[in-house]
C-alpha positions as CSV (number, residue, x, y, z in Angstrom):
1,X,3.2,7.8,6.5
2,X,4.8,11.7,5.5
3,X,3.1,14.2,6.5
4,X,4.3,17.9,4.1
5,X,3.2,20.2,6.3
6,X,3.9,23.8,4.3
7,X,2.6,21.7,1.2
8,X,-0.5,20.5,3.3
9,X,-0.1,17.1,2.0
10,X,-0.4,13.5,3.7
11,X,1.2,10.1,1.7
12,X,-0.4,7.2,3.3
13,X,1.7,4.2,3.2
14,X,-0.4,0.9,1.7
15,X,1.4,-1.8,2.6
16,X,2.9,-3.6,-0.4
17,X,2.4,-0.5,-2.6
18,X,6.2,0.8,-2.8
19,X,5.8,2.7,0.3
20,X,9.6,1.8,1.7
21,X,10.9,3.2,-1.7
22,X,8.6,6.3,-1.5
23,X,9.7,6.7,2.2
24,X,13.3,6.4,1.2
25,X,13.1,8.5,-1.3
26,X,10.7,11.4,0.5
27,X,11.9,11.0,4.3
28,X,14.2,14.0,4.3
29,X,11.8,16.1,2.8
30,X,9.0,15.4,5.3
31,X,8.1,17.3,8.3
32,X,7.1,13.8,9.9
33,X,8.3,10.5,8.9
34,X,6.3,7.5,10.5
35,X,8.5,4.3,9.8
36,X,8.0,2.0,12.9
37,X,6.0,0.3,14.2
38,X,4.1,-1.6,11.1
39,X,1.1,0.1,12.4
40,X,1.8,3.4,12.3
41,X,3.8,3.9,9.3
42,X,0.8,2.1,7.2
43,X,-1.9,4.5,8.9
44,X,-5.2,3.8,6.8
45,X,-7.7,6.3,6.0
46,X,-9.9,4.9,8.8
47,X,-7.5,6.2,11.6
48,X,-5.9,8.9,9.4
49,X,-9.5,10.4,9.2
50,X,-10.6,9.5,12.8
51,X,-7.4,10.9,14.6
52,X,-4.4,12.3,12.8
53,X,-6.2,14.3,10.4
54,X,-8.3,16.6,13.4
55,X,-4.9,17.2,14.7
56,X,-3.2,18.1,11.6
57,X,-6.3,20.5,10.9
58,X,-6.4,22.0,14.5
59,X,-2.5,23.2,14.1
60,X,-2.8,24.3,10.3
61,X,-6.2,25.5,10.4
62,X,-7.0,24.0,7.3
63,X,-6.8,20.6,5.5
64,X,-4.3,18.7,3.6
65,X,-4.4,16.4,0.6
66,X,-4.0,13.0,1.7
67,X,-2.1,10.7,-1.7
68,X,-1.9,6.8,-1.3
69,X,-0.6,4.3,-4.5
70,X,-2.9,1.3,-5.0
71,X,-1.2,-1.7,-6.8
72,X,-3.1,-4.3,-9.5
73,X,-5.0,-6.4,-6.9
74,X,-3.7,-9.8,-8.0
75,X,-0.1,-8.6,-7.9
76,X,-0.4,-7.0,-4.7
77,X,-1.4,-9.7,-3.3
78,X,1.8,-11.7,-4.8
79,X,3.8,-9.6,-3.3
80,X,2.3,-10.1,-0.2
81,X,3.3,-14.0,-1.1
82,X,6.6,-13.0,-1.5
83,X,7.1,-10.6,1.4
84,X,5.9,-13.8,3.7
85,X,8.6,-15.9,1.6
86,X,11.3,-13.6,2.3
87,X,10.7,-13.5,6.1
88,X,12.7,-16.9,6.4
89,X,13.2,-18.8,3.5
90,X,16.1,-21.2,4.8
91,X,14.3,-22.1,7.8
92,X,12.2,-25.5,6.9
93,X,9.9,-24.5,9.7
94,X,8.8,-21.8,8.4
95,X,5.3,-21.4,8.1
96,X,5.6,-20.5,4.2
97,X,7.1,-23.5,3.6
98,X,5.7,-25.5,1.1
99,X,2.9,-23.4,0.3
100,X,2.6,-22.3,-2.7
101,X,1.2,-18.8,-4.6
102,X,-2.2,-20.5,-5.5
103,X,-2.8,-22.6,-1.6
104,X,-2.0,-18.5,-0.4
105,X,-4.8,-17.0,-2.6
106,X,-6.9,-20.0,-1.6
107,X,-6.0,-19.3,2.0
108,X,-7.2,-15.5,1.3
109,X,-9.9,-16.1,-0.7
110,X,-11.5,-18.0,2.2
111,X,-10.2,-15.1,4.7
112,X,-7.8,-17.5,6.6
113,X,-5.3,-14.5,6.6
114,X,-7.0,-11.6,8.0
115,X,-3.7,-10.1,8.8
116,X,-3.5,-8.8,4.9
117,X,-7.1,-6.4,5.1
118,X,-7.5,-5.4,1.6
119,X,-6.3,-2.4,-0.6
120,X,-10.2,-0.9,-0.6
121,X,-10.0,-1.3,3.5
122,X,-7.2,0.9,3.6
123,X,-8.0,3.5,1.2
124,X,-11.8,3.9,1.4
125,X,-13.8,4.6,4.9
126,X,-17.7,4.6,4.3
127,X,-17.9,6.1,1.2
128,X,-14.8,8.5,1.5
129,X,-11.4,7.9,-0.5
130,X,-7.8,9.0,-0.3
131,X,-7.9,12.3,-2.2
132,X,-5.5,11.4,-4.9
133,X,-4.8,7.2,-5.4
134,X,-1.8,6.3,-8.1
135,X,-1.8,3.3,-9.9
136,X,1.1,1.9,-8.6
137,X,1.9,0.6,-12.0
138,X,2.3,4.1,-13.2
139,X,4.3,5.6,-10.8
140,X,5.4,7.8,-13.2
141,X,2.4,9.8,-12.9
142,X,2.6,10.1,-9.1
143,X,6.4,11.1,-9.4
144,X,4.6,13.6,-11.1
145,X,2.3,14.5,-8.9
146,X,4.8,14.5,-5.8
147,X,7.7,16.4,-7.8
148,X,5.1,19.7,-9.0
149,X,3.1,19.6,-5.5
150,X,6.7,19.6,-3.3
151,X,8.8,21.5,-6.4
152,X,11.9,19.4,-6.6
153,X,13.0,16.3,-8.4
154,X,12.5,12.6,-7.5
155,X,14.2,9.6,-7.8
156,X,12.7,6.7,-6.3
157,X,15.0,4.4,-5.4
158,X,14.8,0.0,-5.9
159,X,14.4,-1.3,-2.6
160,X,12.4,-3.9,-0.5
161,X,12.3,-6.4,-3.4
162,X,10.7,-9.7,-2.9
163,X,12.9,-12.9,-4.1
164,X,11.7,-13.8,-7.7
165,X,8.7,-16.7,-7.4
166,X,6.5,-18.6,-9.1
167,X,3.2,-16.8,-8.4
168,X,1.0,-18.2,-11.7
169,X,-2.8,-18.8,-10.8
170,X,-4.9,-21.2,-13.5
171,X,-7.8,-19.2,-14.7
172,X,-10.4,-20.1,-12.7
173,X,-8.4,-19.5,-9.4
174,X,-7.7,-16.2,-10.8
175,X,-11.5,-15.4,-11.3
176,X,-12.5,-17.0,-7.7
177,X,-9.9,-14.5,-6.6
178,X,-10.8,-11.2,-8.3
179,X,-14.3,-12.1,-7.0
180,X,-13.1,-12.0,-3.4
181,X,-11.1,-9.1,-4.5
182,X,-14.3,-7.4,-6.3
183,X,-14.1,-4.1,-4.0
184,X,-10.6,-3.9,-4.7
185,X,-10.9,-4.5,-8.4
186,X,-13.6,-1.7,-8.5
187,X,-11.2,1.1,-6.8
188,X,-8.4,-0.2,-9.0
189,X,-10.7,0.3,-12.0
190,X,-11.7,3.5,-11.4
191,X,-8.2,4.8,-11.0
């Protein structure tokens, strides 16, 4: 999570959503940069709402534009396949091991990993959204966004990058999926 605070403006970190490469390249220019632990630096709207946001209000005395990226739901969820891959590939204990892209949507798709959440969880709190969502496919447009709302240039750098895997799902695992994913696949749509 960055917090702008002369530009009144709040970028919650989705996990798996380019947030380490936002963070890189926005971190100097932040009044607050919230990194570590995990659970901070990917504050959802939920908690931002519920605790950070009454503060921020109470010291500004007015609100600030929260901004989140939103990947495709199916690829955000490979590189959550990925991320886990990366933890410890050469280790032949490791729980990854083995397991392959379509027994990990499986696995999700019954909710046997409740660790991930969902993108809709994160962004979306009883009918409330982050004020402005990028497709994270088009992060032109939120480079955009960011460079106008904090008047400089950006450059976003390549970094965090899963190992290259197979992640292919046969077409009926990918509909089972994006039905499990259907609250997800409506926020991404009406981005």
């Amino acid at each position: 999570m960055l917090i702008f605070w002369e530009k009144r403006l709040v970028f919650l970190a989705t996990p798996k959503a380019g947030s380490t490469a936002i963070e890189a390249a926005l971190e100097a220019l932040a009044n607050v940069a919230v990194q570590r632990p995990a659970a901070l630096k990917h504050t959802n709207l939920a908690h931002y709402r519920g605790h950070i946001e009454p503060w921020l209000q109470a010291m500004a005395g007015e609100g600030f534009t929260t901004v989140a990226l939103m990947r495709e739901p199916i690829d955000w969820l490979r590189s959550w396949y990925r991320f886990r891959l990366r933890d410890d590939m050469d280790d032949p204990d490791h729980a990854m091991t083995g397991v392959s892209f379509a027994d990990f949507a499986q696995a999700y798709a019954g909710h046997e990993d409740r660790e991930i959440g969902s993108q809709s969880g994160f962004l979306t709190r009883d009918g409330d959204r982050v004020d402005r969502i990028f497709r994270y496919e088009d992060i032109e447009a939120f480079t955009h966004f960011l460079e106008d709302r904090l008047d400089c240039a950006i450059s976003l750098p390549r970094v965090n990058v899963p190992p290259a895997v197979d992640v292919s799902l046969d077409e009926p695992q990918e509909t089972r999926l994006r039905q499990v994913m259907e609250r997800d696949v409506a926020l991404y749509d009406s981005l």
